[in-house]
PQR file with spaces between the fields and no chain letter, atoms N, CA, C, O and H, PARSE charges and radii, in Angstrom:
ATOM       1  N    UNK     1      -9.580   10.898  -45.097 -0.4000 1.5000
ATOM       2  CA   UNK     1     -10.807   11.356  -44.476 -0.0000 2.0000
ATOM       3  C    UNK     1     -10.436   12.360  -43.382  0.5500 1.7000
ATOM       4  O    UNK     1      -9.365   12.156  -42.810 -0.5500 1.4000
ATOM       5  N    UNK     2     -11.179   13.427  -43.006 -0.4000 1.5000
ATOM       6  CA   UNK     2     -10.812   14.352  -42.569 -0.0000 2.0000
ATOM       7  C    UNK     2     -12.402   14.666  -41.447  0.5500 1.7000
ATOM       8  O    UNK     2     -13.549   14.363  -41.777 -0.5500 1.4000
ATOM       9  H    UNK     2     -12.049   13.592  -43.471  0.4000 1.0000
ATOM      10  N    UNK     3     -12.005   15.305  -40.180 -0.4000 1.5000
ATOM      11  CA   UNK     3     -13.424   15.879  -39.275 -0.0000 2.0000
ATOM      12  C    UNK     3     -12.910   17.411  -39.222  0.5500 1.7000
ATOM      13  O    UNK     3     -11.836   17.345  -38.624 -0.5500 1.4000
ATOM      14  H    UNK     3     -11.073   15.551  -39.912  0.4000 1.0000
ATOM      15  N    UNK     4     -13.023   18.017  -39.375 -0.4000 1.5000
ATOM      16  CA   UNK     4     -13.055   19.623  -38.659 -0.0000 2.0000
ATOM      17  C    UNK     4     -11.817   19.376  -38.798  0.5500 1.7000
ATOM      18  O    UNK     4     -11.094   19.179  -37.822 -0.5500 1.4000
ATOM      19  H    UNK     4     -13.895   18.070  -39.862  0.4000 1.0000
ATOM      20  N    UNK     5     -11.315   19.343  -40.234 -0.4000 1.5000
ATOM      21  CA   UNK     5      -9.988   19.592  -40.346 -0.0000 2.0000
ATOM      22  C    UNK     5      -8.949   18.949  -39.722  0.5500 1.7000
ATOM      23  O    UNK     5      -7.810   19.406  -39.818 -0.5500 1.4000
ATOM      24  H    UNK     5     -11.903   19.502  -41.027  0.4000 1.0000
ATOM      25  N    UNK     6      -9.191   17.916  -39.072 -0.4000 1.5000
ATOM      26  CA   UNK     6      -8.414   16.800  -38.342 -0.0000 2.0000
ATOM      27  C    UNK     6      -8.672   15.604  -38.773  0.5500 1.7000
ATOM      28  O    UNK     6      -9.825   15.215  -38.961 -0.5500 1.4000
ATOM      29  H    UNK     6     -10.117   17.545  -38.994  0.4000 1.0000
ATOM      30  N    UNK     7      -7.342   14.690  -39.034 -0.4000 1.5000
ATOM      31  CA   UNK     7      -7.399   13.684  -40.013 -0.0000 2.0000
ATOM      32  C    UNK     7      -7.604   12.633  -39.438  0.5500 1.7000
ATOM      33  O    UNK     7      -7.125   12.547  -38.307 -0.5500 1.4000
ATOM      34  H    UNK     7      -6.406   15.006  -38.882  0.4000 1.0000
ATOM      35  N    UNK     8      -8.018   12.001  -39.727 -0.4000 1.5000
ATOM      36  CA   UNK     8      -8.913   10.381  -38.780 -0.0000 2.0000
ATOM      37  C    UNK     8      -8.409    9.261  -39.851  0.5500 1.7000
ATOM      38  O    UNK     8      -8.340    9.098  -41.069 -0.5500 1.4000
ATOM      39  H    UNK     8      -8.407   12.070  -40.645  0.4000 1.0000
ATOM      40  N    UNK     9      -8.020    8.424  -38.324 -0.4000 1.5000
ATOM      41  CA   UNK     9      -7.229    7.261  -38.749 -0.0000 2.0000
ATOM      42  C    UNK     9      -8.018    5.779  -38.585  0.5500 1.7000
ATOM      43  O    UNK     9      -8.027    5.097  -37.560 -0.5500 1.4000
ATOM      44  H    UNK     9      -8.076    8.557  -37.334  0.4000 1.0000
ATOM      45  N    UNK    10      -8.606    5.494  -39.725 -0.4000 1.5000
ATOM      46  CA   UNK    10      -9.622    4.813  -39.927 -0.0000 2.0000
ATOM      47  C    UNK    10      -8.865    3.001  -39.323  0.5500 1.7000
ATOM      48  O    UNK    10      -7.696    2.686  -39.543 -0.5500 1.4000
ATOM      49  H    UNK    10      -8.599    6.047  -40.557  0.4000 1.0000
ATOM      50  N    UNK    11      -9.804    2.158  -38.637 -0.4000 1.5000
ATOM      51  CA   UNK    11      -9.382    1.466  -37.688 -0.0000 2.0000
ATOM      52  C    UNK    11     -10.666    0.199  -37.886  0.5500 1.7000
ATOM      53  O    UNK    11     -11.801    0.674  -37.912 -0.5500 1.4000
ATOM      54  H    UNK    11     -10.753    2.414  -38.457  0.4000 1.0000
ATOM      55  N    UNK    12     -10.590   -1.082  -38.001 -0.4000 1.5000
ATOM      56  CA   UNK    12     -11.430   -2.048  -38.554 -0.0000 2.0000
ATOM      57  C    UNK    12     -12.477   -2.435  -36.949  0.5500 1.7000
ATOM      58  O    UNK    12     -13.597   -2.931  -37.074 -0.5500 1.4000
ATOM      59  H    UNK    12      -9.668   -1.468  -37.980  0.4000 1.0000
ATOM      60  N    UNK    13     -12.009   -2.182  -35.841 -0.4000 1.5000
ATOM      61  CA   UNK    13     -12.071   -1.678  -35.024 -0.0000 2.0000
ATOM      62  C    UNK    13     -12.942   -0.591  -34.127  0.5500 1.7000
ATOM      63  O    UNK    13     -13.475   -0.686  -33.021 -0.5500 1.4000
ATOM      64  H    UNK    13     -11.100   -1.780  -35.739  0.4000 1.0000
ATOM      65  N    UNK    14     -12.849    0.486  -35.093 -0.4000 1.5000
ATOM      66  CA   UNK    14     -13.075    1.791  -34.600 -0.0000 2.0000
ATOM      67  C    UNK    14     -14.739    1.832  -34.599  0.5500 1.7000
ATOM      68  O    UNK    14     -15.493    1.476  -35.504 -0.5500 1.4000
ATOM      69  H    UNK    14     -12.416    0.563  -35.991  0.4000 1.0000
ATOM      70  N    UNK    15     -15.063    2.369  -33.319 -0.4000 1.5000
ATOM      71  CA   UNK    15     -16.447    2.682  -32.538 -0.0000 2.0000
ATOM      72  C    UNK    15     -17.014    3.908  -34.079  0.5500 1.7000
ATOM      73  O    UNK    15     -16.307    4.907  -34.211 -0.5500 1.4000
ATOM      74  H    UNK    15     -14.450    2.658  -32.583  0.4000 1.0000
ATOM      75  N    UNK    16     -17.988    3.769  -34.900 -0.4000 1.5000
ATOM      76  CA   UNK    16     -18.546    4.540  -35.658 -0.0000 2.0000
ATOM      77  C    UNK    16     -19.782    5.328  -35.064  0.5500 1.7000
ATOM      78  O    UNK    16     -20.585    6.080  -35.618 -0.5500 1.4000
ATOM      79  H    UNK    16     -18.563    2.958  -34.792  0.4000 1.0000
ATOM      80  N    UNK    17     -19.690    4.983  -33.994 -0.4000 1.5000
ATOM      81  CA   UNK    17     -20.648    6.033  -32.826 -0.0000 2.0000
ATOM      82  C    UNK    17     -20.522    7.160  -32.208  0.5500 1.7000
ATOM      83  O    UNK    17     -21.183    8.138  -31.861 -0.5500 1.4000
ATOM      84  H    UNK    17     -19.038    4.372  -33.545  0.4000 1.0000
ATOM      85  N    UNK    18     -18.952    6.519  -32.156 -0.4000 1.5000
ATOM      86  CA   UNK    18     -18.557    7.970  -30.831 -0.0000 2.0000
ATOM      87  C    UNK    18     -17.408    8.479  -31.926  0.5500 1.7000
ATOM      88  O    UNK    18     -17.034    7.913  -32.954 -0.5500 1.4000
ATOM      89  H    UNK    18     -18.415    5.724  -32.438  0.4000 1.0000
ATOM      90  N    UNK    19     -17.032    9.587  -31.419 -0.4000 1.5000
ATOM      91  CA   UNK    19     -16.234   10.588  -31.668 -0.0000 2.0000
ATOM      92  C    UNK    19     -14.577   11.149  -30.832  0.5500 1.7000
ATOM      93  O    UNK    19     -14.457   12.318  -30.466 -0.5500 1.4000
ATOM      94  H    UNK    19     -17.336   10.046  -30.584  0.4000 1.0000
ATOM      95  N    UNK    20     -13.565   10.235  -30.663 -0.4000 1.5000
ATOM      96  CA   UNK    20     -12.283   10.361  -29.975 -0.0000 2.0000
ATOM      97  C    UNK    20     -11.497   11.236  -30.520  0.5500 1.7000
ATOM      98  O    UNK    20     -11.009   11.067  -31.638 -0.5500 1.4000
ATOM      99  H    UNK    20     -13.663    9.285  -30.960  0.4000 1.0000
ATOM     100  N    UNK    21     -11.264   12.376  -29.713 -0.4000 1.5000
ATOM     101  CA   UNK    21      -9.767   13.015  -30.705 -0.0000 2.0000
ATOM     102  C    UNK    21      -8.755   12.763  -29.118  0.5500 1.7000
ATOM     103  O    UNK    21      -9.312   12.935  -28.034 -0.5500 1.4000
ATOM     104  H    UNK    21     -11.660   12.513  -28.805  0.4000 1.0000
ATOM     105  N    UNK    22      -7.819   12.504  -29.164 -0.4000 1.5000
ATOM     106  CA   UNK    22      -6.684   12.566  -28.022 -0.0000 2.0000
ATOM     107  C    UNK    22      -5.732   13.372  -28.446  0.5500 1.7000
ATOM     108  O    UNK    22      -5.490   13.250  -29.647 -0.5500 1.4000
ATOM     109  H    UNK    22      -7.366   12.364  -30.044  0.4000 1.0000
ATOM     110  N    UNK    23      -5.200   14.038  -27.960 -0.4000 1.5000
ATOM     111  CA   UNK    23      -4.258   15.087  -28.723 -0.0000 2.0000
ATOM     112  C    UNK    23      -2.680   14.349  -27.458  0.5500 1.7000
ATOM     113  O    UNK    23      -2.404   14.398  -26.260 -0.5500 1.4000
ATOM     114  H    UNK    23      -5.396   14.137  -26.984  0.4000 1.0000
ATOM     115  N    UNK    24      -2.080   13.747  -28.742 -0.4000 1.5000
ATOM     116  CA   UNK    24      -0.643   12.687  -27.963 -0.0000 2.0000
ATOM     117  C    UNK    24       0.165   13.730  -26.965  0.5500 1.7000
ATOM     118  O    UNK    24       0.459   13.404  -25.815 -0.5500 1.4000
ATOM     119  H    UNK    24      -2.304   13.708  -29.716  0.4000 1.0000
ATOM     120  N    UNK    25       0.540   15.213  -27.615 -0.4000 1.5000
ATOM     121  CA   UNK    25       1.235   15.974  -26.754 -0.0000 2.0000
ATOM     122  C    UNK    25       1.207   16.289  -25.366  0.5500 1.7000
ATOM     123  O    UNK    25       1.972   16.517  -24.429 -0.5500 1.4000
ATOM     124  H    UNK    25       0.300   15.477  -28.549  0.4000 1.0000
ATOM     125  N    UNK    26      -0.252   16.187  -25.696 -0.4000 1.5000
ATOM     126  CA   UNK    26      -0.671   16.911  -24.042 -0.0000 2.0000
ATOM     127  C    UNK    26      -1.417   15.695  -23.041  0.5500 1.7000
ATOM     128  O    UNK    26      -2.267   15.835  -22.162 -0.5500 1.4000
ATOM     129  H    UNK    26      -0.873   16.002  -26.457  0.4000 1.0000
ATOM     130  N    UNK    27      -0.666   14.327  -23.605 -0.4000 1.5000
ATOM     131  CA   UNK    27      -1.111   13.272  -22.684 -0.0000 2.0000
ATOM     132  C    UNK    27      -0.024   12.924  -21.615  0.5500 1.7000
ATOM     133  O    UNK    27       1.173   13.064  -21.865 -0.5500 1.4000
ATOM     134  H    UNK    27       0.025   14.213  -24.319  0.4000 1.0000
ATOM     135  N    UNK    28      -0.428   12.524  -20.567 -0.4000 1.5000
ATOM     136  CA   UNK    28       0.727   12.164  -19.857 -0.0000 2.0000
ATOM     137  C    UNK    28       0.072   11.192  -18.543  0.5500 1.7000
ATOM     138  O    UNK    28      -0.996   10.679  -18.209 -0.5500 1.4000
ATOM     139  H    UNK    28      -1.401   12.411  -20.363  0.4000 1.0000
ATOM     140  N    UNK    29       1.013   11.280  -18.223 -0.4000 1.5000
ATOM     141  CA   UNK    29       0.683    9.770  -17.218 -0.0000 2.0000
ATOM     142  C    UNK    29       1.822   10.041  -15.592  0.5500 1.7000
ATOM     143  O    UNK    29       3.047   10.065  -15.481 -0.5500 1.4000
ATOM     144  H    UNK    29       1.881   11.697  -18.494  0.4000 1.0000
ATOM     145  N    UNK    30       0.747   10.197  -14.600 -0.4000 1.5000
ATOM     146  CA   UNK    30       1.613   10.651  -13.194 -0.0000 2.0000
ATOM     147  C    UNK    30       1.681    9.200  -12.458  0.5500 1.7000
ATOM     148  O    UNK    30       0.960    8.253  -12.771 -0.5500 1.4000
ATOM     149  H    UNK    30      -0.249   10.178  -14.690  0.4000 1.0000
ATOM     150  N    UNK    31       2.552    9.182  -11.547 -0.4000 1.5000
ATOM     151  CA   UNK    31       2.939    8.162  -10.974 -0.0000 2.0000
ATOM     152  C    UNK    31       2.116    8.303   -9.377  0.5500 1.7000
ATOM     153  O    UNK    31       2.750    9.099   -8.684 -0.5500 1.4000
ATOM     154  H    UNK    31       3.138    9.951  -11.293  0.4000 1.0000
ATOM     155  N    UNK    32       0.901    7.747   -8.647 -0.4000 1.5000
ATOM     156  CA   UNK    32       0.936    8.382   -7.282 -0.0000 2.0000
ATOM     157  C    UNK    32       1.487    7.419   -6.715  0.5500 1.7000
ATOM     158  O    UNK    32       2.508    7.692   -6.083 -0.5500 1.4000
ATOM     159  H    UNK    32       0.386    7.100   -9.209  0.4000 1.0000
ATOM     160  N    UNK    33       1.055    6.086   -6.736 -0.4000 1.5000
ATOM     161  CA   UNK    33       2.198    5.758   -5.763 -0.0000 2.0000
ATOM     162  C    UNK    33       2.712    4.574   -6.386  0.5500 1.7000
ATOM     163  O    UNK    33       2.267    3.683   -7.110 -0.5500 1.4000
ATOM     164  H    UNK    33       0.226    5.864   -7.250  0.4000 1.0000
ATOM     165  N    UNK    34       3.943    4.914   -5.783 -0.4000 1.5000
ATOM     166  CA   UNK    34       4.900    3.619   -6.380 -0.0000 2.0000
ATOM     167  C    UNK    34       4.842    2.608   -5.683  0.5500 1.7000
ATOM     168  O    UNK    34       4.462    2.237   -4.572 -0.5500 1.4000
ATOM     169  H    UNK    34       4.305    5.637   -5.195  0.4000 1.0000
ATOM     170  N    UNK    35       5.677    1.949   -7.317 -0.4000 1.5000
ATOM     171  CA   UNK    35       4.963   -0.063   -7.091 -0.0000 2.0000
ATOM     172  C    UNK    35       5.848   -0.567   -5.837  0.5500 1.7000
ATOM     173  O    UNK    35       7.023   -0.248   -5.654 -0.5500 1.4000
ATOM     174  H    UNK    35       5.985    2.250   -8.220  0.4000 1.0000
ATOM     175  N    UNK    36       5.148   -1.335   -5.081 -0.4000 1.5000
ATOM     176  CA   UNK    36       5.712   -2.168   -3.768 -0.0000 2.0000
ATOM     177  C    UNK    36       4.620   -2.548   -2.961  0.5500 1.7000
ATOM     178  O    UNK    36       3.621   -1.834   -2.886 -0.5500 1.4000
ATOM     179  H    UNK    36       4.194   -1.595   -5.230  0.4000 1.0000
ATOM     180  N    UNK    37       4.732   -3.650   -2.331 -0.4000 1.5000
ATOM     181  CA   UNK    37       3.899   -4.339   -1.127 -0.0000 2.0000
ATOM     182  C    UNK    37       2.859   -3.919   -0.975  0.5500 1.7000
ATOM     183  O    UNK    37       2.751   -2.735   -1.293 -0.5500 1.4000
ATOM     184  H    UNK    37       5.544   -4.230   -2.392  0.4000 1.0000
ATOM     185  N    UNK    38       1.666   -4.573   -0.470 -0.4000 1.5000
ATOM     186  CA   UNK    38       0.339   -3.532   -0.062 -0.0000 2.0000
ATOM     187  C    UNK    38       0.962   -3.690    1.609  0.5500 1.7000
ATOM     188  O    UNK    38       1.427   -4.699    2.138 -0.5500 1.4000
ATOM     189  H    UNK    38       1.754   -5.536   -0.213  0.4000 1.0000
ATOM     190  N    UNK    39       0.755   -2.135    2.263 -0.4000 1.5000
ATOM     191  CA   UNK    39       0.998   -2.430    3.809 -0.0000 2.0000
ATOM     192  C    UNK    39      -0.290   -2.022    4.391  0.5500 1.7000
ATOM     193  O    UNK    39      -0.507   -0.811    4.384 -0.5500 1.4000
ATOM     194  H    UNK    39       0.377   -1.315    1.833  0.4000 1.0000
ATOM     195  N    UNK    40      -1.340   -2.927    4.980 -0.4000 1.5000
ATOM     196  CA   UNK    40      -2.554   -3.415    5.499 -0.0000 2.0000
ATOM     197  C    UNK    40      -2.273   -3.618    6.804  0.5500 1.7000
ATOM     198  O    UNK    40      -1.888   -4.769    7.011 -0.5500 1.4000
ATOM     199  H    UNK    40      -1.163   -3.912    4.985  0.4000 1.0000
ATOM     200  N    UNK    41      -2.341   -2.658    8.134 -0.4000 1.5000
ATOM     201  CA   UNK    41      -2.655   -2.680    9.465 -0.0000 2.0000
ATOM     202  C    UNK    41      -0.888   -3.006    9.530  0.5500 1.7000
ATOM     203  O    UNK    41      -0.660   -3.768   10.469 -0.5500 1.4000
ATOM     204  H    UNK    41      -2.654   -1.723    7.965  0.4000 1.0000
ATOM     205  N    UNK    42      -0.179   -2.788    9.105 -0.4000 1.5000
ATOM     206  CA   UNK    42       1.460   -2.574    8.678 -0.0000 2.0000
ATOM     207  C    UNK    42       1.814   -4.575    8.678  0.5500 1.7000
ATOM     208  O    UNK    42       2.859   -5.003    9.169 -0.5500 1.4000
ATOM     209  H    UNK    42      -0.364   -2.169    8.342  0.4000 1.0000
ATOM     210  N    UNK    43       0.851   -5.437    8.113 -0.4000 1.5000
ATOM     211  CA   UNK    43       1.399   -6.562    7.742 -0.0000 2.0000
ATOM     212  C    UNK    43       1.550   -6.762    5.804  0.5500 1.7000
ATOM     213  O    UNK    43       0.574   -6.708    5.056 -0.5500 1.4000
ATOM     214  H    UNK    43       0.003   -5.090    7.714  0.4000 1.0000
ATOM     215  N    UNK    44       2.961   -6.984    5.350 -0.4000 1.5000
ATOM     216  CA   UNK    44       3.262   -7.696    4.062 -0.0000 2.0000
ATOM     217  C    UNK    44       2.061   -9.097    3.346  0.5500 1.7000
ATOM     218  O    UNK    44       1.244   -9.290    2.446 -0.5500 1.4000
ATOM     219  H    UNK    44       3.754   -7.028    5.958  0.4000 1.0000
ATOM     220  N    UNK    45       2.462   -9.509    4.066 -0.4000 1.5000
ATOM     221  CA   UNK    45       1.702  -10.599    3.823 -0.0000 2.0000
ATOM     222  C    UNK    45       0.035  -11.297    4.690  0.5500 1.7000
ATOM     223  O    UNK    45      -0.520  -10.763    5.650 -0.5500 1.4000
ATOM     224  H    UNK    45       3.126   -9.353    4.798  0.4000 1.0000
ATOM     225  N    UNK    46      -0.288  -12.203    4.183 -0.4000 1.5000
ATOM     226  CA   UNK    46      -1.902  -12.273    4.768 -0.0000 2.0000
ATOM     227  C    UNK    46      -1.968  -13.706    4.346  0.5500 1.7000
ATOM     228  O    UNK    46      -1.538  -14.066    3.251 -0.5500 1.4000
ATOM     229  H    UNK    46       0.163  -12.636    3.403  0.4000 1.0000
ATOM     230  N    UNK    47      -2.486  -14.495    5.180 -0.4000 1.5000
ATOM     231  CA   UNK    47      -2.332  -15.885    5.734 -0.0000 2.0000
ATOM     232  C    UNK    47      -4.146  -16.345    4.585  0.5500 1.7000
ATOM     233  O    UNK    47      -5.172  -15.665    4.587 -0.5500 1.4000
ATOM     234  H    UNK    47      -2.835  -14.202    6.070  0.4000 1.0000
ATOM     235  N    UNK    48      -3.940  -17.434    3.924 -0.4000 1.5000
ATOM     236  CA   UNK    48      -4.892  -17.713    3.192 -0.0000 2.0000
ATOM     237  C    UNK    48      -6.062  -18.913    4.395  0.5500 1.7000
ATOM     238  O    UNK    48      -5.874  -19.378    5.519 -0.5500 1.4000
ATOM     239  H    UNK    48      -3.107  -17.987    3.922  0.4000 1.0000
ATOM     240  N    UNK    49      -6.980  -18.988    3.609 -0.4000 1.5000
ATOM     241  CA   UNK    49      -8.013  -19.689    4.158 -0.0000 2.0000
ATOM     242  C    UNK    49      -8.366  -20.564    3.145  0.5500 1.7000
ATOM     243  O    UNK    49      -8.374  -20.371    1.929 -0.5500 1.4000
ATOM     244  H    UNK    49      -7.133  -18.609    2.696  0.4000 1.0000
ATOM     245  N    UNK    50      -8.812  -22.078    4.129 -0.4000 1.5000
ATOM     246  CA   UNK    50      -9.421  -23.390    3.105 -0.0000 2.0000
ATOM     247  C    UNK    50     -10.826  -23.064    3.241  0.5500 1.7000
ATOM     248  O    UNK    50     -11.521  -22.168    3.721 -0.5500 1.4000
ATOM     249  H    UNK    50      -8.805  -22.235    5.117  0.4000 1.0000
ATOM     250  N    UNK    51     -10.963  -24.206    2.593 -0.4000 1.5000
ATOM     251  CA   UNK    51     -13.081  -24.255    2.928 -0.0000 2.0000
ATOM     252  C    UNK    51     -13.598  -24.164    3.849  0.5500 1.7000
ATOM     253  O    UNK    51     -14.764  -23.833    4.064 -0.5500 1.4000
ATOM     254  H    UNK    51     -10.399  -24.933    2.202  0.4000 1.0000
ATOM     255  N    UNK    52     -12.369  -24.597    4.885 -0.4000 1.5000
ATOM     256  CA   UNK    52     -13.623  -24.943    6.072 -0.0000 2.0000
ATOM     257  C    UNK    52     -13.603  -23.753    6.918  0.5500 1.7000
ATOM     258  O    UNK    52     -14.116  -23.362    7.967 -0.5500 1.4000
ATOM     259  H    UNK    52     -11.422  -24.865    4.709  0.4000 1.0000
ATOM     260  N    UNK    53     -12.686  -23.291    5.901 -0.4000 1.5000
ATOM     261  CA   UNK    53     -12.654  -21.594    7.095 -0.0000 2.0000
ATOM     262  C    UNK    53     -11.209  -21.363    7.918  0.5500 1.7000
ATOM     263  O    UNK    53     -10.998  -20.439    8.703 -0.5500 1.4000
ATOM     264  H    UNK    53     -12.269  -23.610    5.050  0.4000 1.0000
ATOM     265  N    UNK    54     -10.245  -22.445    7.541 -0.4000 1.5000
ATOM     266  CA   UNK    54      -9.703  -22.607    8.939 -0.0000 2.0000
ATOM     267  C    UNK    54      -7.927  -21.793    7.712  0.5500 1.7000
ATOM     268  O    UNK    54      -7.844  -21.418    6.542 -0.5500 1.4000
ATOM     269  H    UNK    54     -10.417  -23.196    6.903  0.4000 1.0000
ATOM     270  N    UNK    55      -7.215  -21.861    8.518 -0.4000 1.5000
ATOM     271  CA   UNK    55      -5.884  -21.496    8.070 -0.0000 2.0000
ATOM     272  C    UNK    55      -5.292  -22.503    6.844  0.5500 1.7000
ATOM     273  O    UNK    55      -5.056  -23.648    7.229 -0.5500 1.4000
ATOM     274  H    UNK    55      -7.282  -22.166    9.468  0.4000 1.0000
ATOM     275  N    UNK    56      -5.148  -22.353    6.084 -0.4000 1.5000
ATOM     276  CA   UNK    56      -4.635  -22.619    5.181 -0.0000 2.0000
ATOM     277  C    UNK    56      -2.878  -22.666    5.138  0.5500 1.7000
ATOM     278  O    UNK    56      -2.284  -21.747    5.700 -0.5500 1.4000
ATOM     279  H    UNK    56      -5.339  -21.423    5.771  0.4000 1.0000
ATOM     280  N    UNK    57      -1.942  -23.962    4.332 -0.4000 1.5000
ATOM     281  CA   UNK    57      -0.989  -23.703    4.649 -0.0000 2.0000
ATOM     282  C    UNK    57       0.318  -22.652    3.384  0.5500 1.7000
ATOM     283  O    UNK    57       1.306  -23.001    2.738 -0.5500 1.4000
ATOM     284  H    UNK    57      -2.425  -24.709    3.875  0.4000 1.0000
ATOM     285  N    UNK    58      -0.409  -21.324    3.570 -0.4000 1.5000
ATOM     286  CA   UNK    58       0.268  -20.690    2.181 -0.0000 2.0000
ATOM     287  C    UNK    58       0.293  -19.319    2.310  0.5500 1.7000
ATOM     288  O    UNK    58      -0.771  -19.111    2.892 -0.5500 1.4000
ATOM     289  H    UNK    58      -1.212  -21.041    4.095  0.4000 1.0000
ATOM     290  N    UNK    59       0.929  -18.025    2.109 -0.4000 1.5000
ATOM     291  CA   UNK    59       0.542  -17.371    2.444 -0.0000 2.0000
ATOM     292  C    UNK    59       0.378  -16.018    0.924  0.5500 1.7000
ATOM     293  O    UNK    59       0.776  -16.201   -0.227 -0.5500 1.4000
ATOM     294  H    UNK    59       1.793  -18.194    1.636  0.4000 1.0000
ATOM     295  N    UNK    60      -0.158  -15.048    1.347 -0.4000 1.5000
ATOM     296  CA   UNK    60      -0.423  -14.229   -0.426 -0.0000 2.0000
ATOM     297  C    UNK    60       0.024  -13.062   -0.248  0.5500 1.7000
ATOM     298  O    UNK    60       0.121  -12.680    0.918 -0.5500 1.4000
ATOM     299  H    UNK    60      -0.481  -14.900    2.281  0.4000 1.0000
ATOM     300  N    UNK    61       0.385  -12.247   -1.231 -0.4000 1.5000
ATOM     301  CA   UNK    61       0.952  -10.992   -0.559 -0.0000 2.0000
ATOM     302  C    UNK    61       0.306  -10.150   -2.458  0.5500 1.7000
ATOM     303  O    UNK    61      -0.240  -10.675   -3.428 -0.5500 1.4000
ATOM     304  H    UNK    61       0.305  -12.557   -2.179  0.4000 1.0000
ATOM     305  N    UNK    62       0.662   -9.014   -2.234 -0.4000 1.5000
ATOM     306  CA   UNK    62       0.188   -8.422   -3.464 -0.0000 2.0000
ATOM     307  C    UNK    62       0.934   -7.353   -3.643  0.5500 1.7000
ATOM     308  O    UNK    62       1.163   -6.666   -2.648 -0.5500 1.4000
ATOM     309  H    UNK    62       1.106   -8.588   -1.446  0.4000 1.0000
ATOM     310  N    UNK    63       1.424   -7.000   -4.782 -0.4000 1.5000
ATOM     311  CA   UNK    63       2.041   -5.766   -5.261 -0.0000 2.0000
ATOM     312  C    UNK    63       0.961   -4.629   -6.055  0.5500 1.7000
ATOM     313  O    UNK    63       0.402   -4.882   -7.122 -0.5500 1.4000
ATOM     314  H    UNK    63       1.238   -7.558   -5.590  0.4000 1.0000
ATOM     315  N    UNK    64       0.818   -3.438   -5.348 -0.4000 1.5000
ATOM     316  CA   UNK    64      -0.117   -2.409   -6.035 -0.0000 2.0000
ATOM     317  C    UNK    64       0.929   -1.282   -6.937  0.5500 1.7000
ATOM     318  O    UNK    64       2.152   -1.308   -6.795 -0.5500 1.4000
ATOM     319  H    UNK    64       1.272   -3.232   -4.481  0.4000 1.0000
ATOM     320  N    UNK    65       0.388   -0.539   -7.650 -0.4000 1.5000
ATOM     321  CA   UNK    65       1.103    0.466   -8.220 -0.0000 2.0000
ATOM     322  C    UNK    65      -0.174    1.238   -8.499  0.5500 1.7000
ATOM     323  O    UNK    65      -1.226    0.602   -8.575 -0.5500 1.4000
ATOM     324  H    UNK    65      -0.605   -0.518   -7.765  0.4000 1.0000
ATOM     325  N    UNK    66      -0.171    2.821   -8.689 -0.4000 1.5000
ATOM     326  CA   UNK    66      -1.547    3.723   -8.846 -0.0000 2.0000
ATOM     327  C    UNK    66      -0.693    4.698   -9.899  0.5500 1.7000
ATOM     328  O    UNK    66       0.398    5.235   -9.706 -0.5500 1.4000
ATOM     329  H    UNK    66       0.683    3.338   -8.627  0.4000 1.0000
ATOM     330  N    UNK    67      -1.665    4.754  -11.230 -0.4000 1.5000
ATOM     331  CA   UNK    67      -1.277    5.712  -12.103 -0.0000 2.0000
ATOM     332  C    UNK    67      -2.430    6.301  -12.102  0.5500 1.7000
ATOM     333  O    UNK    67      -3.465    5.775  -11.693 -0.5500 1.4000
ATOM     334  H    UNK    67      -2.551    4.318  -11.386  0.4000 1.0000
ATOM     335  N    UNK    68      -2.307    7.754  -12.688 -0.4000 1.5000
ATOM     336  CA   UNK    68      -3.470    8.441  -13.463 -0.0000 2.0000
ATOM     337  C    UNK    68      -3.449    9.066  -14.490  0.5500 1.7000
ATOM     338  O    UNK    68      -3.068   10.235  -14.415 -0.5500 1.4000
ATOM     339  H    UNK    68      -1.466    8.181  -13.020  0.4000 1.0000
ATOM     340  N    UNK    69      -3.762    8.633  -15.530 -0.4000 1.5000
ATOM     341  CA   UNK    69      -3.866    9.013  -16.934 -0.0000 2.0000
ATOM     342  C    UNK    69      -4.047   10.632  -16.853  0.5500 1.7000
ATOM     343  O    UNK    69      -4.901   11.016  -16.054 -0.5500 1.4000
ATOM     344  H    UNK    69      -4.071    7.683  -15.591  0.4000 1.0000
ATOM     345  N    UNK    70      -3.330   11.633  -17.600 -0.4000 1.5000
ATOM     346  CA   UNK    70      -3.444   13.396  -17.161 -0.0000 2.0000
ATOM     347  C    UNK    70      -3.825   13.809  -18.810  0.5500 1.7000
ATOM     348  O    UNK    70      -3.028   13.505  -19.698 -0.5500 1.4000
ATOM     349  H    UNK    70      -2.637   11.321  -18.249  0.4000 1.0000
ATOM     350  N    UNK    71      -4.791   14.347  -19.046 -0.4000 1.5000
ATOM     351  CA   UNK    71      -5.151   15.123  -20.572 -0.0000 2.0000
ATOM     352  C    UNK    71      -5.382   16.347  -20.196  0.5500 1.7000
ATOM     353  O    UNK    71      -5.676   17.204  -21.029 -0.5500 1.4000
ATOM     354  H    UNK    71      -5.438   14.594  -18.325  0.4000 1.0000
């Protein structure tokens, strides 16, 4: 099966609504910031809370990473 001369790769899956072409060459993927720690008011880590509101004995920390998909 063929669209405007471009061959479509039929998919059990595939949205019969819309219309995707991605062209693989010219995809790419930038890095903005690299993976490590979130630094929040310059603290690593952040002290959890129970129900009652009060300090909790544990603490949470989170790792971010930011990509952006480039076409």
């Amino acid at each position: 099966m063929q669209l405007a001369g471009a061959p479509i790769k039929t998919h059990f899956n595939w949205n019969k609504t819309r219309i995707d072409f991605v062209v693989s060459s010219v995809w790419g993927r930038a890095e903005i910031l690299p993976i490590g720690f979130t630094h929040l008011m310059v603290v690593e880590s952040f002290e959890l809370r129970g129900p009652s509101g009060g300090v909790a004995a544990a603490d949470i920390f989170y790792m971010v990473c930011v990509f952006r998909h480039l076409f």
